[in-house]
Biopython code that builds the backbone (N, CA, C, O; Angstrom):
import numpy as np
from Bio.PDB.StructureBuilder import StructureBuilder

atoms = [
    (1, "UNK", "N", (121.215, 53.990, 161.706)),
    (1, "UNK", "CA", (122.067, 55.146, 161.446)),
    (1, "UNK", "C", (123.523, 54.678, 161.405)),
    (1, "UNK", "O", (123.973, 53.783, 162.122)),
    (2, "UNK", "N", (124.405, 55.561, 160.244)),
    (2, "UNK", "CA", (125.746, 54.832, 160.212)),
    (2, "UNK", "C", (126.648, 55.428, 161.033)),
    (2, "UNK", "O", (126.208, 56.534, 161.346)),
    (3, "UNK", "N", (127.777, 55.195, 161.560)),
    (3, "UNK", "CA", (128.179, 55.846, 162.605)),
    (3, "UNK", "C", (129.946, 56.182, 161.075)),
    (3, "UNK", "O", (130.349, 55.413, 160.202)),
    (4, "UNK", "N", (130.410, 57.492, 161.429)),
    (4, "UNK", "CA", (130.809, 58.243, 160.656)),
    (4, "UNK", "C", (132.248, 58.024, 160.959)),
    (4, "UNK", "O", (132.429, 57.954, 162.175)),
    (5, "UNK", "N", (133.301, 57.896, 160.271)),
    (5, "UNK", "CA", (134.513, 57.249, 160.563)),
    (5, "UNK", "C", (135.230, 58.918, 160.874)),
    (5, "UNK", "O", (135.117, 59.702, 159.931)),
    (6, "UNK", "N", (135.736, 59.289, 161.783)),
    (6, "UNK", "CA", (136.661, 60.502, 161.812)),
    (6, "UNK", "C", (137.492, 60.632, 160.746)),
    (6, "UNK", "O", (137.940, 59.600, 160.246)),
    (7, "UNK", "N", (137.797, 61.721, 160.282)),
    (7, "UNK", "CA", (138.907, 61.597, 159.518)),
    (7, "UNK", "C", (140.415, 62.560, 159.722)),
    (7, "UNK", "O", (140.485, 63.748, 160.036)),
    (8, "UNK", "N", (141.250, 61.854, 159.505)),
    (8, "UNK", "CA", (142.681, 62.120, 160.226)),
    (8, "UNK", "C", (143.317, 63.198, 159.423)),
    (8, "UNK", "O", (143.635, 62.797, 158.304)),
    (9, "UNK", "N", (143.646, 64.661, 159.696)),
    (9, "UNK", "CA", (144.590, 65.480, 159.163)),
    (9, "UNK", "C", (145.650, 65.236, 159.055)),
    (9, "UNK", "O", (146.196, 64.937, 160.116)),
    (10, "UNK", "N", (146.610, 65.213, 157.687)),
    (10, "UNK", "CA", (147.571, 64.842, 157.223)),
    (10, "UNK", "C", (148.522, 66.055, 156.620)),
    (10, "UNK", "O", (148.553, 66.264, 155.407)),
    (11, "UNK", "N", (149.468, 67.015, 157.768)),
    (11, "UNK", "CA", (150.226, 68.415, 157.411)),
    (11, "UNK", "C", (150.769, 67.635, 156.287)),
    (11, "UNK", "O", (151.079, 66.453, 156.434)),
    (12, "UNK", "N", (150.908, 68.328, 155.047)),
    (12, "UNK", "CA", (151.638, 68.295, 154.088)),
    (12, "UNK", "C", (153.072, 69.474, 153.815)),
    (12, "UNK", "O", (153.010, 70.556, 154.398)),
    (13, "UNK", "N", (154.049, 69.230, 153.101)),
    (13, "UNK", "CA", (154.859, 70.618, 153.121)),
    (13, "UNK", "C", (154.874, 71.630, 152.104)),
    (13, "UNK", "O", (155.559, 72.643, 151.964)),
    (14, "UNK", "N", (153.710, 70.974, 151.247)),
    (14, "UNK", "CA", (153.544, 71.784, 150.119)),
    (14, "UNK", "C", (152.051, 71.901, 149.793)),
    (14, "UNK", "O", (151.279, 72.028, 150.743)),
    (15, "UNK", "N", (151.645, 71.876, 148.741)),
    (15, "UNK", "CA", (150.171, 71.748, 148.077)),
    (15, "UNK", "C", (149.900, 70.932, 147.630)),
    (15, "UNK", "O", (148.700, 70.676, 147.535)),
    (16, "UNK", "N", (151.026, 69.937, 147.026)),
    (16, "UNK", "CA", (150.637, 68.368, 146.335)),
    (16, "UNK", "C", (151.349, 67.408, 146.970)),
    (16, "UNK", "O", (152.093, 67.666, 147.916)),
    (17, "UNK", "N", (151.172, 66.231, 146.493)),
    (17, "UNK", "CA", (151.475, 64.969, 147.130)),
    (17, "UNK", "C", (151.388, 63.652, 146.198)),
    (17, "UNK", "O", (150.290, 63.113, 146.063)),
    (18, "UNK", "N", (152.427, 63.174, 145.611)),
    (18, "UNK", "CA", (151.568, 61.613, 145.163)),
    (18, "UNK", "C", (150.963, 60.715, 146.060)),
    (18, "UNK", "O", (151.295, 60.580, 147.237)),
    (19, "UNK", "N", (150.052, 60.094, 145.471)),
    (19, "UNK", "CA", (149.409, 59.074, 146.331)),
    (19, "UNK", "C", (150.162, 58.309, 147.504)),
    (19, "UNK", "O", (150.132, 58.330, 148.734)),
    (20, "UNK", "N", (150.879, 57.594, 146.470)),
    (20, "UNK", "CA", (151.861, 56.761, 146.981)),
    (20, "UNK", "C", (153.016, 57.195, 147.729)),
    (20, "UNK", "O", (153.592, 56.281, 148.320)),
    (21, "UNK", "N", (153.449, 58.216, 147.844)),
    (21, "UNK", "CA", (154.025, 58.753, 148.798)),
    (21, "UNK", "C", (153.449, 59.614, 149.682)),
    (21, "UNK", "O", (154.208, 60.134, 150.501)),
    (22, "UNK", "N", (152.292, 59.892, 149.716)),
    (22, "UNK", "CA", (151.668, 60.044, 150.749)),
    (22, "UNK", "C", (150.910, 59.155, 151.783)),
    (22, "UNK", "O", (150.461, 59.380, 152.907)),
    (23, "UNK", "N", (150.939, 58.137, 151.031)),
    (23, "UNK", "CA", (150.680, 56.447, 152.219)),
    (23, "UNK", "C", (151.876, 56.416, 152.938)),
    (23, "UNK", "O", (151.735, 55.950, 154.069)),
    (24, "UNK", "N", (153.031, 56.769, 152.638)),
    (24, "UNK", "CA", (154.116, 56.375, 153.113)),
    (24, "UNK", "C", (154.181, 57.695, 154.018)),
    (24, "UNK", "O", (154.289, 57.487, 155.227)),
    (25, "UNK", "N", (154.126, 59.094, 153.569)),
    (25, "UNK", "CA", (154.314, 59.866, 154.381)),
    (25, "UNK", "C", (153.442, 59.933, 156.145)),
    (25, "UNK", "O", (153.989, 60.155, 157.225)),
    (26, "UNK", "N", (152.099, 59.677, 155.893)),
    (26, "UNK", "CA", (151.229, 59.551, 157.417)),
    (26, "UNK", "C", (151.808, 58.565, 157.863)),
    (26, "UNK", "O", (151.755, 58.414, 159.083)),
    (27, "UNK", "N", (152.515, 57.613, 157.085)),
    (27, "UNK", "CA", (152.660, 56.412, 158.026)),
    (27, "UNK", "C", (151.344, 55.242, 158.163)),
    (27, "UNK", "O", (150.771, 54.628, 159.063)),
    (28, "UNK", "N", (151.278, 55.365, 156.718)),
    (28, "UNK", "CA", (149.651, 54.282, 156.672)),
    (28, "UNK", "C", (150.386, 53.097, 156.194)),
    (28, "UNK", "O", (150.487, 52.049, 156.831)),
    (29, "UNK", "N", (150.820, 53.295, 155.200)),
    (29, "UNK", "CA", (152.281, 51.769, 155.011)),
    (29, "UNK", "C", (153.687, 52.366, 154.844)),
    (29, "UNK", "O", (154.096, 53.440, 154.403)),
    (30, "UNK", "N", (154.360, 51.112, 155.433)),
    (30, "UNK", "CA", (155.765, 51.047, 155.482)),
    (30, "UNK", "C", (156.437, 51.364, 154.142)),
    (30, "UNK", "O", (156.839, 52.470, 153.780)),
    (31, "UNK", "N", (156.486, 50.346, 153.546)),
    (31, "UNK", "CA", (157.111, 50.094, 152.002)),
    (31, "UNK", "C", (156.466, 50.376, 150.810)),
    (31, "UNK", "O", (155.270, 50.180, 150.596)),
    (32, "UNK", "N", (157.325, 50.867, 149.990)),
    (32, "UNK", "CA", (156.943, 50.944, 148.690)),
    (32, "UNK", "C", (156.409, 50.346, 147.890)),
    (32, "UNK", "O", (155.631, 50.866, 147.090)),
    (33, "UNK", "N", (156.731, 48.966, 147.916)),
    (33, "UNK", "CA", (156.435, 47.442, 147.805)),
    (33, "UNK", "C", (155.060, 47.488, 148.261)),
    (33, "UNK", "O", (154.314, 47.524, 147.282)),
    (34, "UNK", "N", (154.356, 47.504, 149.490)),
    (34, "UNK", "CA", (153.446, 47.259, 150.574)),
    (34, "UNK", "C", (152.466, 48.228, 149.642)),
    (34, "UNK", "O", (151.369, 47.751, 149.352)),
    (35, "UNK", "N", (152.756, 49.409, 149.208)),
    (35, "UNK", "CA", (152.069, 50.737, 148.517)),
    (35, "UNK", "C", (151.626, 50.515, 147.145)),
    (35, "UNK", "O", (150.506, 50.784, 146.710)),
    (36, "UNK", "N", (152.658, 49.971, 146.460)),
    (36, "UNK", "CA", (152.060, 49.218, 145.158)),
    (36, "UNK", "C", (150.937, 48.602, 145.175)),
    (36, "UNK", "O", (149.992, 48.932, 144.458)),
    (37, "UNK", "N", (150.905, 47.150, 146.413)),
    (37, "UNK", "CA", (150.511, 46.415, 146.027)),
    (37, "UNK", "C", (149.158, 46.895, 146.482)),
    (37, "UNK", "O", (148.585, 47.113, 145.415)),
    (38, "UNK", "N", (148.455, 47.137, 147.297)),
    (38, "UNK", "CA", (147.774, 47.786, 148.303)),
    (38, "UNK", "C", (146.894, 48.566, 147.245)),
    (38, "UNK", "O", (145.675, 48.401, 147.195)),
    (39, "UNK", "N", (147.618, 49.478, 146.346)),
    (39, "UNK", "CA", (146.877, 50.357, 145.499)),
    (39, "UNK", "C", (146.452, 49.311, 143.950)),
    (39, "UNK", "O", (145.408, 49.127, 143.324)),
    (40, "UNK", "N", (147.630, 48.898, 143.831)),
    (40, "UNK", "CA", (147.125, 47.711, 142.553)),
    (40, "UNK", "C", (145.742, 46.912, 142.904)),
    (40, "UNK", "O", (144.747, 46.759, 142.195)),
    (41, "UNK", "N", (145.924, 46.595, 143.819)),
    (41, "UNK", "CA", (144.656, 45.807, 144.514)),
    (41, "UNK", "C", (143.297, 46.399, 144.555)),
    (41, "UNK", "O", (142.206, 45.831, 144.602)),
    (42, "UNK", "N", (143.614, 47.756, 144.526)),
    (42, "UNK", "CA", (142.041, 48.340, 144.548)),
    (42, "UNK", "C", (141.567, 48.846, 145.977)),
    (42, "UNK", "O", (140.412, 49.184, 146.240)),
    (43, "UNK", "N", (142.959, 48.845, 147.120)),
    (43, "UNK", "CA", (142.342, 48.310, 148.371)),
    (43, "UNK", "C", (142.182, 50.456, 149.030)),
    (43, "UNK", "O", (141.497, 50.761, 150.007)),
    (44, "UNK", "N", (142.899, 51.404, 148.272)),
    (44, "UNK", "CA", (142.551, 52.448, 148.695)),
    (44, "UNK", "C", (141.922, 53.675, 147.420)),
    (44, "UNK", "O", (142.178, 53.842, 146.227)),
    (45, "UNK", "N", (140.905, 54.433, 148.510)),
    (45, "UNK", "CA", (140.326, 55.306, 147.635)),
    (45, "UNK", "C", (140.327, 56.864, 147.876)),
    (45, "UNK", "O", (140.238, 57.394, 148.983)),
    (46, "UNK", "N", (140.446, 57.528, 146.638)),
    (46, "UNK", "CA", (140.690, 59.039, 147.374)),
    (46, "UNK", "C", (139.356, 59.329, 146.827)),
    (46, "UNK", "O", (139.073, 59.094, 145.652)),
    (47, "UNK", "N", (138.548, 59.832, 147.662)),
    (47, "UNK", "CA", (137.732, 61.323, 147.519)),
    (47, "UNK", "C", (136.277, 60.512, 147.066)),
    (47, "UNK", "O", (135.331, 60.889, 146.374)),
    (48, "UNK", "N", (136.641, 58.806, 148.019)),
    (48, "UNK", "CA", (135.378, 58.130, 147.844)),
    (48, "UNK", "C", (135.371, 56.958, 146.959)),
    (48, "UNK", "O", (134.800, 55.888, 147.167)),
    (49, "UNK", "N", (136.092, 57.303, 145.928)),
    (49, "UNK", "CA", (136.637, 56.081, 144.721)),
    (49, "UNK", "C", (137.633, 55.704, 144.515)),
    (49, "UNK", "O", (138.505, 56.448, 144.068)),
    (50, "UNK", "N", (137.897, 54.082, 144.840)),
    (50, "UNK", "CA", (139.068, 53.881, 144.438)),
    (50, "UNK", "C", (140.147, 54.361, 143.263)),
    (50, "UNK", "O", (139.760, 54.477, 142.100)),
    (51, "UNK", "N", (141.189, 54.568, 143.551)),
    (51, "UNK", "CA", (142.123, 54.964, 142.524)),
    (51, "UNK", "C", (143.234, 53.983, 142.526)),
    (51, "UNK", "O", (143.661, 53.499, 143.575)),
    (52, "UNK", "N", (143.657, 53.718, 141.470)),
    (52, "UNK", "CA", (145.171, 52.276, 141.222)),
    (52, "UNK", "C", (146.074, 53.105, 140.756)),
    (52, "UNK", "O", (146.865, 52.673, 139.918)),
    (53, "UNK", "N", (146.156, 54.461, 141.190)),
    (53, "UNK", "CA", (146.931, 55.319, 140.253)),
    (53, "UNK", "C", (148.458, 55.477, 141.440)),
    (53, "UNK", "O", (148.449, 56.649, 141.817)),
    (54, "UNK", "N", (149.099, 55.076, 141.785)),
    (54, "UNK", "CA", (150.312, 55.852, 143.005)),
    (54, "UNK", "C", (150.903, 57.020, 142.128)),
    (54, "UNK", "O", (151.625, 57.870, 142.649)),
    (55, "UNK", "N", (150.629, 57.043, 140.969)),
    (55, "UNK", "CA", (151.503, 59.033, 140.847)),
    (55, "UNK", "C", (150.194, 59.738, 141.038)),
    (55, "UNK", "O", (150.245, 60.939, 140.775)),
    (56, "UNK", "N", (149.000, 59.264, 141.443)),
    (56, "UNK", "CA", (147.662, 60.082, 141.376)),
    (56, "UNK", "C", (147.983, 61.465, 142.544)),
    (56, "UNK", "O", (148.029, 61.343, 143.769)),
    (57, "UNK", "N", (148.177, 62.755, 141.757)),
    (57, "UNK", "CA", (148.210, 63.652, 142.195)),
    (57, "UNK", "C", (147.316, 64.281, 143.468)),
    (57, "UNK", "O", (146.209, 64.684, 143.111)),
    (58, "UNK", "N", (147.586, 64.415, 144.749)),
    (58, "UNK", "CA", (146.749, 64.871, 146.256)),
    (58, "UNK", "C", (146.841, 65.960, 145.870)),
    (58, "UNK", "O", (147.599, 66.179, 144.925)),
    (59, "UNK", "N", (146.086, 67.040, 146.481)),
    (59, "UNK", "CA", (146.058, 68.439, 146.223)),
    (59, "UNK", "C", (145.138, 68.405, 147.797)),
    (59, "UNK", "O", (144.444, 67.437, 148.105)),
    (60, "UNK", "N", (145.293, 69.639, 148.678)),
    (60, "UNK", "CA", (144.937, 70.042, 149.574)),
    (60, "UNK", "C", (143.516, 69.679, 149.804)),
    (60, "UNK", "O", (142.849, 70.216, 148.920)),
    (61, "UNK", "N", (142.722, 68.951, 150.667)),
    (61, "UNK", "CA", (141.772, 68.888, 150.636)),
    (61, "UNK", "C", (141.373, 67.164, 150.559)),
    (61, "UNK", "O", (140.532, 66.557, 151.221)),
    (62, "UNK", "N", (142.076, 66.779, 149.764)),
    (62, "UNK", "CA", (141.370, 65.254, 149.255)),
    (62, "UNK", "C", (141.698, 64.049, 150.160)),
    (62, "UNK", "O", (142.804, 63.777, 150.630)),
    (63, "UNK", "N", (140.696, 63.466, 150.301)),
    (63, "UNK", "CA", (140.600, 62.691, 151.534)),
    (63, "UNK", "C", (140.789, 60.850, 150.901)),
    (63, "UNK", "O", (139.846, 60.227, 150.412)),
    (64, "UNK", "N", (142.304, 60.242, 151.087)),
    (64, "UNK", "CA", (142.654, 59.218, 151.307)),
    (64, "UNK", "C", (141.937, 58.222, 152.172)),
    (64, "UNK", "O", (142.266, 58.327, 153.354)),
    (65, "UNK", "N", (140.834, 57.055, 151.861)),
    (65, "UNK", "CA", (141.022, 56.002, 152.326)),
    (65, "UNK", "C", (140.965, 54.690, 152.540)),
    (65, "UNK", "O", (140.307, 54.149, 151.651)),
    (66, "UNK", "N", (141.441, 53.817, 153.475)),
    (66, "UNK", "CA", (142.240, 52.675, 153.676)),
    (66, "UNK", "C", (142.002, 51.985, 154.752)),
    (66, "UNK", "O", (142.401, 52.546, 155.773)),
    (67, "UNK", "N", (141.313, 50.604, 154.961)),
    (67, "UNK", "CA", (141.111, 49.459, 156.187)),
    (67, "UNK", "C", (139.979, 50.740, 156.981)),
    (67, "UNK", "O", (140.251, 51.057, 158.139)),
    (68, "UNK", "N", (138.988, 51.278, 156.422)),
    (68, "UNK", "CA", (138.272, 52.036, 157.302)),
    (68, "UNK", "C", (138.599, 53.238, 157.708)),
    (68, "UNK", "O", (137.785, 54.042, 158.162)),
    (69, "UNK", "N", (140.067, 53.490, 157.547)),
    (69, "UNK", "CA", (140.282, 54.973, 157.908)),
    (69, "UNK", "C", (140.034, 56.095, 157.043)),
    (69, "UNK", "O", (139.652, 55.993, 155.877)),
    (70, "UNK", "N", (140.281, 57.250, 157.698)),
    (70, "UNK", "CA", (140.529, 58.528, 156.875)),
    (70, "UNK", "C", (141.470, 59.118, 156.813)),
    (70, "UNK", "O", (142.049, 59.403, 157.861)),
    (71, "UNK", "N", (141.902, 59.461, 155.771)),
    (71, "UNK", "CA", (143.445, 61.194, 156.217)),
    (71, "UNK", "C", (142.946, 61.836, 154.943)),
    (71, "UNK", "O", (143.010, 61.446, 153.777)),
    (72, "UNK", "N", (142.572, 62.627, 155.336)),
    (72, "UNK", "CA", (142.754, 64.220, 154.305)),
    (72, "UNK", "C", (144.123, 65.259, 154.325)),
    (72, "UNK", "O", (144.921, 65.610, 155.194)),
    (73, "UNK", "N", (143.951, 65.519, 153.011)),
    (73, "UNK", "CA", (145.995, 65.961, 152.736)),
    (73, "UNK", "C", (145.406, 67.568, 153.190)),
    (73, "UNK", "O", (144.401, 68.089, 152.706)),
    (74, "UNK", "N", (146.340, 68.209, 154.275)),
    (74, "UNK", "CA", (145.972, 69.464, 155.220)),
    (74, "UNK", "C", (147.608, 70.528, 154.423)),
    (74, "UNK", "O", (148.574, 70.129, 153.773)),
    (75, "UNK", "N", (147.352, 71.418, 154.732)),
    (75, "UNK", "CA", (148.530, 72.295, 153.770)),
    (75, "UNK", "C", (149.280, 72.517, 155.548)),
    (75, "UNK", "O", (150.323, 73.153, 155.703)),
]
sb = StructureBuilder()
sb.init_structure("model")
sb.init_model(0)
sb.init_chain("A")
sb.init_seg("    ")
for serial, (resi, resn, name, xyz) in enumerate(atoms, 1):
    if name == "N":
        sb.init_residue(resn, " ", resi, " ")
    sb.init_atom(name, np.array(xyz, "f"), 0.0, 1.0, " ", f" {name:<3s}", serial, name[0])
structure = sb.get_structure()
């Protein structure tokens, strides 16, 4: 049996979010730089599948993740 990774609520101040500034907003990476590369790489996925997109539009609900974690974007 797989044991189920929690996943972390992420208040947003609106309804959307870019990707890439929403790595930066939880505080999952530092730099912008760090966010590029991270997503160029293939290394995070929203909603299960990787995405290389950083203007890839969050909308309430969709769950970011990265090194094993979770954050779902919370209104």
């Amino acid at each position: 049996m797989t044991k189920r990774t929690p996943t972390e609520d992420v208040v947003i101040g609106g309804e959307m979010i870019r990707l890439g500034q929403f790595l930066k907003f939880a505080g999952i990476l530092d730099s912008g730089g760090e966010v590029k590369e991270i997503i160029a790489d293939g290394l995070v996925t929203v909603n299960g599948e990787v995405d290389r997109r950083r203007g890839r539009q969050l909308a309430v609900g969709d769950v970011v993740g990265f090194e094993g974690r979770r954050f779902r974007v919370s209104a």
